[in-house]
C-alpha angles and dihedrals in degrees: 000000000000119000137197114203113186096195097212114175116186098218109081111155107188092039105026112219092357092157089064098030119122120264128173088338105314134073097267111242080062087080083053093050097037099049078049099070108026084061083069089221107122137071088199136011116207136189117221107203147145096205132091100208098046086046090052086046090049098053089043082065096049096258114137116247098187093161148008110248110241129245104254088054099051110056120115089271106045103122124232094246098066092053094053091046087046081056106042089054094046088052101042088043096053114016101020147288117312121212106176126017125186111210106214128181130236100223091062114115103152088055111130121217080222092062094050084055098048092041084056092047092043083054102054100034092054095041081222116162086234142016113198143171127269143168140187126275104237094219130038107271091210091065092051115141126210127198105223120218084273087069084251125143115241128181116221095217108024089175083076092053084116109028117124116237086233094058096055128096104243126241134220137200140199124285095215089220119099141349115200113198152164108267089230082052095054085037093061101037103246112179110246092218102074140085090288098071128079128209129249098193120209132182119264094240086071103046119076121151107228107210106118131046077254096066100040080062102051089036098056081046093056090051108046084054104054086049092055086047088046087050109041 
């Protein structure tokens, strides 16, 4: 069996209730739930939350809410790993065994249902323990400036003053959209960034954090653009 879990906790501070919020027309973690099932990928596609109301607006959206995630699983520090494990026992303890499980997160609206479905097959034809999204920096890391504390510019790596762009190995992040992984990896709380994962590279025009009201803006420009491209 393959699961979805959409980790959704109620209690965002710099965006309140960012998770329900309106984007584009729809409560957000509707995109997430939506991208899920149109990959055709899951054989359920669960909601891990500890709110009422985003567990009511997920269902309405045909998302599963088997359970209420519990306390000690839902404060501002608890990491991503522990809520997807929660998740894949409840699931194979009560429903049935889980082999794979995408983590997807619920502040994803430029998530395709394509990339889900090319981070499962990039999963399973590298027999890799994860299969994440990335995406490219847009400048050359090795040429990244800091201001020190007397308001000064420092580079981080000054060997690299008169580097060209061209001559540097490039660098990739993190999407921030799904992690596809093995269930035993999950279970035993493998770190995704290691040797044992495997990228599932995206363009930069459809990938935006989404952490600040500045972000939410640019965020909901970006994507109102990309639709009008998309339609016309």
């Amino acid at each position: 069996m393959n699961l979805c879990v959409i980790p959704a906790r109620g209690g965002s501070k710099r965006i309140p209730r960012k998770n329900i919020k309106f984007f584009s027309g729809k409560p957000m973690i509707a995109w997430s739930i939506e991208a899920a099932f149109q990959s055709g990928c899951f054989d359920n596609v669960v909601v891990s939350t500890d709110d009422v109301e985003i567990a009511d607006i997920a269902r309405q959206h045909g998302a599963l809410v088997p359970f209420i995630r519990p306390a000690s699983l839902s404060d501002d520090h608890t990491p991503t790993n522990p809520v997807i494990a929660h998740a894949i026992n409840w699931i194979s303890s009560n429903i049935t065994p889980v082999e794979f499980t995408c983590c997807l997160y619920a502040t994803a609206p430029f998530v395709s249902a394509s990339d889900i479905r090319k981070g499962l097959r990039i999963l399973t034809e590298e027999c890799c323990d994860y299969a994440f999204s990335v995406t490219k920096y847009v400048f050359p890391i090795q040429r990244a400036i800091y201001i020190s504390h007397e308001n000064r510019v420092k580079m981080y790596k000054p060997e690299h003053f008169t580097s060209r762009s061209q001559d540097l190995q490039e660098s990739w992040h993190d999407a921030g959209q799904f992690y596809w992984g093995r269930s035993e990896a999950w279970l035993a709380g493998k770190p995704a960034f290691t040797s044992d994962a495997a990228p599932v590279v995206l363009p930069r025009h459809r990938v935006q954090d989404i952490d600040t009201p500045e972000d939410w803006i640019r965020a909901e420009l970006m994507f109102n653009a990309l639709s009008l491209t998309d339609n016309g």
